[in-house]
DOKOL-745681 format. One line per field, with one value per residue: residue in one letter; z, x, y of N, C-alpha, C in turn. Coordinates in Angstrom, 2 decimals, decimal comma. Example, Ala and Ser with C-alpha at 12.3 -4.5 7.8 and 13.67 -1.06 7.14 Angstrom:
DOKOL-745681
resn: [A;S]
n_c3: [7,80;7,08]
n_c1: [13,19;12,85]
n_c2: [-5,69;-2,25]
ca_c3: [7,80;7,14]
ca_c1: [12,30;13,67]
ca_c2: [-4,50;-1,06]
c_c3: [7,80;7,87]
c_c1: [13,20;12,90]
c_c2: [-3,30;0,03]
END
This chain:
DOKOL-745681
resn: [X;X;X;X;X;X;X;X;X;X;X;X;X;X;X;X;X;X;X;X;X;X;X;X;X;X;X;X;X;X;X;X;X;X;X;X;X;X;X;X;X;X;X;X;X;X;X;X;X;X;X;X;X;X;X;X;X;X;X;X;X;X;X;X;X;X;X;X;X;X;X;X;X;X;X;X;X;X;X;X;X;X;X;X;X;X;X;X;X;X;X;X;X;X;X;X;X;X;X;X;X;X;X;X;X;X;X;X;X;X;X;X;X;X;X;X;X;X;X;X;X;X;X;X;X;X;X;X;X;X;X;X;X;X;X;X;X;X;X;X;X;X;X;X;X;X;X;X;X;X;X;X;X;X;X;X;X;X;X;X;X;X;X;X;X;X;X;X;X;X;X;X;X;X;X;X;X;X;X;X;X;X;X;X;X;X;X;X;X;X;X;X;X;X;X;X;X;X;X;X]
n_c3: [62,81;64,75;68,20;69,97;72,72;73,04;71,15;73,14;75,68;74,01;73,60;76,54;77,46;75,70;76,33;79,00;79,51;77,75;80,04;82,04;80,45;80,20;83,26;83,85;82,21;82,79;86,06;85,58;84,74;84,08;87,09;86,71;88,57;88,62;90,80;89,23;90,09;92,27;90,29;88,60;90,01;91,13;89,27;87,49;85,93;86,10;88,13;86,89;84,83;87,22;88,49;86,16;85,50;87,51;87,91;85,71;86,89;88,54;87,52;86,20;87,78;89,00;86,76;86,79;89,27;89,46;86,78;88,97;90,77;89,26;88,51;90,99;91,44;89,84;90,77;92,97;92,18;90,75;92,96;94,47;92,60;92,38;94,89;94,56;92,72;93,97;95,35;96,89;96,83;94,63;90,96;88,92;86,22;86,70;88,29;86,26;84,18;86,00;85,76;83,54;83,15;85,05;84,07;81,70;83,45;84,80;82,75;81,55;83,57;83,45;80,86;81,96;83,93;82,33;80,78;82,74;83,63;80,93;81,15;83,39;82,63;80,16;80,55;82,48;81,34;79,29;81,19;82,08;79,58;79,16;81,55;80,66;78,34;79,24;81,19;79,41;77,95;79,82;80,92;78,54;78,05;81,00;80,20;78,16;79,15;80,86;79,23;78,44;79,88;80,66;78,73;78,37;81,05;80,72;81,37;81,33;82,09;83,85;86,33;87,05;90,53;91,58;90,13;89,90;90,09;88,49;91,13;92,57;93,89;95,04;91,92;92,14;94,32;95,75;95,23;95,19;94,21;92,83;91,04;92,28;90,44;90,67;91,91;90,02;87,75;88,35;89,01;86,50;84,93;85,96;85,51;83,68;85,05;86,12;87,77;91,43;90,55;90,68;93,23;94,26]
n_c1: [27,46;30,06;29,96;31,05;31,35;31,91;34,59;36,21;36,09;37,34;40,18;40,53;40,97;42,73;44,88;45,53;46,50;48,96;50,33;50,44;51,85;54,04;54,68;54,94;57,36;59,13;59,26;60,84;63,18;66,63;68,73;72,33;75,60;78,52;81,22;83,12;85,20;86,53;87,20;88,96;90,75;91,68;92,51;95,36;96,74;96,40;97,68;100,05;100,52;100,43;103,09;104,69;104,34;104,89;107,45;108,37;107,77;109,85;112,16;112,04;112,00;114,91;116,15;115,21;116,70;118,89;119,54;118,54;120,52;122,85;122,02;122,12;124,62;125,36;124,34;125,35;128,33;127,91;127,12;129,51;131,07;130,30;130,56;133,10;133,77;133,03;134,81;137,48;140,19;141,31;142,11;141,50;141,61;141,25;138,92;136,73;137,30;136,18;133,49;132,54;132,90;130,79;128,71;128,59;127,97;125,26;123,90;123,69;122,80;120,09;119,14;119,03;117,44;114,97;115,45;114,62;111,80;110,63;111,07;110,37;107,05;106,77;107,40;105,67;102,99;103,56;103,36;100,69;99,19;100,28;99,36;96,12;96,43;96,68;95,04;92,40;92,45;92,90;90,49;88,86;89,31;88,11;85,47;85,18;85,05;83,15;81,03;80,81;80,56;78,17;76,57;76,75;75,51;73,23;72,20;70,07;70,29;72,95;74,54;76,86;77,92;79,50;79,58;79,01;76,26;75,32;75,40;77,12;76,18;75,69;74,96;73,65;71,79;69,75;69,31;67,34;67,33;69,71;72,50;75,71;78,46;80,97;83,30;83,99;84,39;86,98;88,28;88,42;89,94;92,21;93,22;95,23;97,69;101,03;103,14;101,90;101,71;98,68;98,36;99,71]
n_c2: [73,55;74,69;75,22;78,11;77,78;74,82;74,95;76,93;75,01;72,72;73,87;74,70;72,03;70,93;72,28;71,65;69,30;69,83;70,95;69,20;67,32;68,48;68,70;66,34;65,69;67,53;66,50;64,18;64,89;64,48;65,61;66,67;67,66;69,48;70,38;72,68;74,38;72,99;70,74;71,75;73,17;70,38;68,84;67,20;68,58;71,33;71,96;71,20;73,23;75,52;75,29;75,70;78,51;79,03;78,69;80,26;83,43;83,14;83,11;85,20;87,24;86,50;87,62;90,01;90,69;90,66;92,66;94,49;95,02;95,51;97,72;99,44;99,94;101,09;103,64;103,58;103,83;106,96;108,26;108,29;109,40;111,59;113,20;112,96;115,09;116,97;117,93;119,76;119,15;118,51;118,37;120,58;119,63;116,81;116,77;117,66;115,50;113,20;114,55;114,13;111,16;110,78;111,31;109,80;107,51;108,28;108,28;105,69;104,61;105,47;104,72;101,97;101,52;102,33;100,18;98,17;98,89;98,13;95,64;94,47;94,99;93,67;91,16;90,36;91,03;88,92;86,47;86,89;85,76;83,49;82,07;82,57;81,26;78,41;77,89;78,02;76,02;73,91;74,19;73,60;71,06;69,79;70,23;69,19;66,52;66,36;66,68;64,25;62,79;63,14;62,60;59,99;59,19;60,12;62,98;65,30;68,11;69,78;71,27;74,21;74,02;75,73;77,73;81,26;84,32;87,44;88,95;88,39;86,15;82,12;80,09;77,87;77,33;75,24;71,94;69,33;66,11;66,07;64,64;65,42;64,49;65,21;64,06;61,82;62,86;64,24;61,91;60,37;62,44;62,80;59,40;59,17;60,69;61,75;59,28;60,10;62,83;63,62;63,44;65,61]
ca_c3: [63,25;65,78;69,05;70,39;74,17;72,35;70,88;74,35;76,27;73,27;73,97;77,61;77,05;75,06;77,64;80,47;78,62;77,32;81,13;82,31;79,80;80,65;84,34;83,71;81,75;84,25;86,92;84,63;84,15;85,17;86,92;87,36;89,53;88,88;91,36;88,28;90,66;92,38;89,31;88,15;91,22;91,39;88,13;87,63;84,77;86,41;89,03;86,38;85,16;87,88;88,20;85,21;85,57;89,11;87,59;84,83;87,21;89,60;86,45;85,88;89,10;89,08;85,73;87,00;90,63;88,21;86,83;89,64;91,46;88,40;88,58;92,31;91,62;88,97;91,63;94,16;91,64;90,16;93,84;94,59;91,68;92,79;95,75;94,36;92,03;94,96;96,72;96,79;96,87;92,84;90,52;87,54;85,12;87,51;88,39;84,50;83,74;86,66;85,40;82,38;83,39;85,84;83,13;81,12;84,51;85,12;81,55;81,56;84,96;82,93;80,29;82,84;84,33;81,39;80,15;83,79;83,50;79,40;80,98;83,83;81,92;79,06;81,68;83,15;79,84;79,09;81,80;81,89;78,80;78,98;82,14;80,32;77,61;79,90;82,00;78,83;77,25;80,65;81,21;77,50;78,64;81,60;79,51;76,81;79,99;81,52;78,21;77,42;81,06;80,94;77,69;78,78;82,39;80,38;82,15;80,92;82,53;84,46;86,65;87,81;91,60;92,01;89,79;90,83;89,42;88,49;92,48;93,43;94,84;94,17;90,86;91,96;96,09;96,13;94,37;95,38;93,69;91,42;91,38;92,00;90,22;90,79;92,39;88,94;86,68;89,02;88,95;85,01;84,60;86,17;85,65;83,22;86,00;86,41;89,22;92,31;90,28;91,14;94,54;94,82]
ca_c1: [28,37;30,75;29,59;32,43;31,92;32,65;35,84;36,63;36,00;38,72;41,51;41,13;41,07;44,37;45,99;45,65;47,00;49,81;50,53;49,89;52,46;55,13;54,99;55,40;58,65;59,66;59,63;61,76;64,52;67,60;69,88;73,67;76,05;79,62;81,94;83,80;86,38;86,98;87,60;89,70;92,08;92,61;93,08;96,59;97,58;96,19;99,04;101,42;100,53;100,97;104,23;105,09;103,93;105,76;109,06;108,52;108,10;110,99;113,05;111,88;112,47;115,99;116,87;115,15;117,43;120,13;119,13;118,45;121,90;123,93;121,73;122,45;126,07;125,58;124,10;126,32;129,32;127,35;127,60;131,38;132,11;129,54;131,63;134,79;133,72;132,74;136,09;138,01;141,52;141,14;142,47;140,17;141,60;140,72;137,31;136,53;137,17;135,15;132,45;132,53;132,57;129,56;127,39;128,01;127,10;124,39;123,51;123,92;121,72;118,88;118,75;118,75;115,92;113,85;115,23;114,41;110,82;109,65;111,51;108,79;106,08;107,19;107,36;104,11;102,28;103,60;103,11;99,43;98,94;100,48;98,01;95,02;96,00;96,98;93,37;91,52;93,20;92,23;89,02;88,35;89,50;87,37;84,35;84,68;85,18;81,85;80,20;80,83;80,40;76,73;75,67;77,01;74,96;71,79;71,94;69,44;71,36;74,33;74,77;78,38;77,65;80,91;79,24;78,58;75,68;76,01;75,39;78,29;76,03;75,99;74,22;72,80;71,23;69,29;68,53;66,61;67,53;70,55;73,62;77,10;79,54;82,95;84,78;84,03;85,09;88,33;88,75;88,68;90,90;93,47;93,37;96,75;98,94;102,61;103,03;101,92;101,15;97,80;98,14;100,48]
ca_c2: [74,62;74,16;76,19;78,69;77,08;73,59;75,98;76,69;73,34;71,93;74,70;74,40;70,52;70,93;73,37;71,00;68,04;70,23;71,18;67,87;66,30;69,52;68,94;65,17;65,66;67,87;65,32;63,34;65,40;64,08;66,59;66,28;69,10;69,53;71,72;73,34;75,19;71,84;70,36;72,56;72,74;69,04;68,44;67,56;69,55;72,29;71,78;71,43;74,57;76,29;74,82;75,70;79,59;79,77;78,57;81,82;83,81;82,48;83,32;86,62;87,61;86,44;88,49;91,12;91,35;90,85;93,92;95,88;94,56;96,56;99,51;100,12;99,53;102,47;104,76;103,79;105,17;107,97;108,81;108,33;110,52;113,21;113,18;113,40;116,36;118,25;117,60;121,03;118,98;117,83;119,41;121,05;118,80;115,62;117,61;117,57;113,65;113,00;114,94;113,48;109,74;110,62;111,50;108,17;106,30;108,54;107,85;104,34;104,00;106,01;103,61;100,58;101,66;101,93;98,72;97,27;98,95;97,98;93,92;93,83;95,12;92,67;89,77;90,15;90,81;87,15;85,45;86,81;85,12;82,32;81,83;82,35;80,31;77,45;77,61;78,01;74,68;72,87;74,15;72,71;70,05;69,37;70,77;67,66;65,21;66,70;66,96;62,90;61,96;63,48;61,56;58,25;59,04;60,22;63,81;65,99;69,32;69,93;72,84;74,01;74,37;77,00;79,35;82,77;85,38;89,11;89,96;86,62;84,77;80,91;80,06;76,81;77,05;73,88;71,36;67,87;65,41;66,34;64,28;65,96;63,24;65,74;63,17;60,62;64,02;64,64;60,39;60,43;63,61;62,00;58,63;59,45;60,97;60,89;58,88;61,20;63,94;63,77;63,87;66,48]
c_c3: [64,69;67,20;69,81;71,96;74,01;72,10;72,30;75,06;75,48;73,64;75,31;77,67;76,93;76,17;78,57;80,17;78,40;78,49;82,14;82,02;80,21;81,72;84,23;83,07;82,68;85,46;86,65;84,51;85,27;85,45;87,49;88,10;89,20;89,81;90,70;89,30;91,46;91,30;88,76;89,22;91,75;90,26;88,02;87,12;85,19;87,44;88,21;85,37;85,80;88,56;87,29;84,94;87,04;88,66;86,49;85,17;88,21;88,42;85,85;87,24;89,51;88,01;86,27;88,26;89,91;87,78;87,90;90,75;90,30;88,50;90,43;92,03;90,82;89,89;92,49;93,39;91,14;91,75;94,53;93,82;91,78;93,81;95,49;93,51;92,74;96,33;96,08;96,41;95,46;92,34;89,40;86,72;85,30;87,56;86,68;83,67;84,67;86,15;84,24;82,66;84,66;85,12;82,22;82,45;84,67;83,84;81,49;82,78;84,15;81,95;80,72;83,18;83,54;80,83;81,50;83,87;82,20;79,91;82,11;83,64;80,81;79,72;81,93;82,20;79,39;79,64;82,43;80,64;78,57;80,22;81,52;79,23;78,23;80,70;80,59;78,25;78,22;80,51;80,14;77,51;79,32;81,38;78,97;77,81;80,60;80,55;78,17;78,81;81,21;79,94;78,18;80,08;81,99;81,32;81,02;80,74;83,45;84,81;87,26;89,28;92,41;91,48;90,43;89,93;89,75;89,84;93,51;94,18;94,45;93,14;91,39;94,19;96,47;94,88;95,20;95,12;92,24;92,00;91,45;91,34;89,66;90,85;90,54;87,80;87,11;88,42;87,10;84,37;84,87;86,32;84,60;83,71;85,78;87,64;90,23;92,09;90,97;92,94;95,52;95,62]
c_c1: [28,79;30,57;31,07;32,69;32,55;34,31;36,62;37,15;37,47;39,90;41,57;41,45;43,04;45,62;46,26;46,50;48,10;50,38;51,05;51,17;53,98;55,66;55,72;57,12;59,91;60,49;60,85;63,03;65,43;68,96;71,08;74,41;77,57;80,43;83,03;85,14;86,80;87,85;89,16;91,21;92,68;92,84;94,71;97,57;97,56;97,91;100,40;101,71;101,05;102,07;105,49;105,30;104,71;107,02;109,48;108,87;108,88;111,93;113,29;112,22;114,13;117,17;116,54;116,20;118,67;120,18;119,42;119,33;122,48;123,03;121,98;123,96;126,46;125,50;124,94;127,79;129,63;127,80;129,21;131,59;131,46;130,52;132,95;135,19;133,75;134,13;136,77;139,64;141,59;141,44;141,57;140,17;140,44;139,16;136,41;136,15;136,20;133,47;131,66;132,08;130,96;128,69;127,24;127,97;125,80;123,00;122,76;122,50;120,62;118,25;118,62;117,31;114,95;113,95;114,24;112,59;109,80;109,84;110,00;107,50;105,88;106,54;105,65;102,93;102,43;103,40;100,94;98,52;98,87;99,12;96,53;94,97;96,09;95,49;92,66;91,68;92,44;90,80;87,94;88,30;88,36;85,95;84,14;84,21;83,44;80,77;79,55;80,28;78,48;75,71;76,24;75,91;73,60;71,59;70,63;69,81;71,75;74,60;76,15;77,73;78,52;80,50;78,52;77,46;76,03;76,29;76,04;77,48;75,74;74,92;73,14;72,62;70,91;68,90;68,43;67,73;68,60;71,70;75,32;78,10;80,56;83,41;85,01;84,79;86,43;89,00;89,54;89,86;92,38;94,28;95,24;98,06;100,00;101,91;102,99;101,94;99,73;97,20;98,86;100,10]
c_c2: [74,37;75,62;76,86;78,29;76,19;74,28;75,49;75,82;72,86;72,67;74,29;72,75;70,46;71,36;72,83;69,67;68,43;70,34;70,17;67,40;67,18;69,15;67,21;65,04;66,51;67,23;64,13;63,32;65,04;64,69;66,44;67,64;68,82;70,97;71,94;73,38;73,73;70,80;70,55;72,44;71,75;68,33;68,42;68,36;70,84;73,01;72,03;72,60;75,72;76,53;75,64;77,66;80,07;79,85;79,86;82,96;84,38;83,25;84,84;87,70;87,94;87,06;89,42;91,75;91,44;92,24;95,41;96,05;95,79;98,00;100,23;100,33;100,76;103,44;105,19;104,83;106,33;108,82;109,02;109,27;112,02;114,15;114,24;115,28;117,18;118,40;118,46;120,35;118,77;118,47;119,83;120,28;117,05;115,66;116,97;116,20;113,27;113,25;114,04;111,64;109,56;110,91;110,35;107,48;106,61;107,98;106,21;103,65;104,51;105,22;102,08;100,70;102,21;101,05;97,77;97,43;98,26;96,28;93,83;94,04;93,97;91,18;89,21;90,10;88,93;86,55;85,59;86,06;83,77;81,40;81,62;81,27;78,68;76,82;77,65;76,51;73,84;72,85;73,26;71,07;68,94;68,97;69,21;66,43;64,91;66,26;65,11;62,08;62,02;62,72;60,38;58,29;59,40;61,38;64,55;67,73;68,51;71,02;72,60;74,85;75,48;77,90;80,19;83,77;86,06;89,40;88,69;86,15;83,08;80,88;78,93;77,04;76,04;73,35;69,49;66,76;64,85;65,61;65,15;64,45;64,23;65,19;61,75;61,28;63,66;62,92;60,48;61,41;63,09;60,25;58,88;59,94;60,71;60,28;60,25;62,13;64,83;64,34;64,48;67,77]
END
């Protein structure tokens, strides 16, 4: 019969060995660092992106002053004919047509400016989208580049050194012995460039 100190003796035995072989693998591990938000901002597509999202809303801008050029132009004659209504020299009949044509301008301006309100609501709705789907595309992007760069380099982990926890402060503070290879990510990302894209 096997004595329960013997017992003992073997568990702690085991436990130290198990500990032992933990801390050893530990030591082992080989950790890489990418600065995500770096990444990200010199990527070139990213650029052409945002390119691409400025010129939208360059465009939206320029329908919208469009816009809000004819609706002043309404106000301004809504006012002339306010004017004129209230001008004692007119005659009732004159008075009358006036009236009349200031209520389809006034009209007319009322439905501008709820077309001009549902267009930059519209606008911005889209071009918030198109943003996210544009960064989510890259970021996938970068992700696969990271992913393939870390098994070819034999990483073990990979922390993004830009990230932030719940209370923003950086995710990663120190670390020893961990490689950052951003600049080999950024290199690879753009080895396809237009000309001088990259280093626009």
């Amino acid at each position: 019969m096997i004595k329960p100190k013997t017992i003992q003796a073997v568990a702690l035995g085991a436990l130290i060995l198990g500990l032992s072989s933990l801390s050893a693998s530990a030591v082992d591990l080989k950790v890489g660092i990418v600065d995500m938000k770096r990444v990200f901002s010199e990527y070139f597509k990213t650029k052409e992106a945002e390119k691409t999202v400025n010129e939208g809303k360059a465009t939206a801008k320029k329908e919208l002053d469009e816009r809000t050029a004819k609706y002043k132009q309404l106000i301004e004659k809504f006012q002339e004919l306010s004017a004129l209504i209230n001008d004692e020299a007119i005659s009732e009949q004159l008075r009358e047509e006036k009236k009349k044509e200031a209520n389809e301008v006034a009209a007319e301006a009322k439905s501008l400016e709820r077309e001009m309100a549902e267009f930059r609501q519209r606008r911005e709705r889209m071009l918030q989208e198109q943003v996210m789907r544009m960064r989510k595309g890259i970021l996938e992007e970068i992700k696969a580049v990271v992913e393939e760069h870390s098994k070819v380099q034999a990483y073990d982990l990979v922390f993004d050194k830009s990230g932030l926890s719940m209370n923003a402060v950086p995710f990663l503070l120190h670390s020893k012995d961990a490689v950052d290879f951003s600049n080999e990510i950024i290199v690879e990302l753009n080895k396809d460039a237009p000309a001088g894209a990259a280093a626009e």
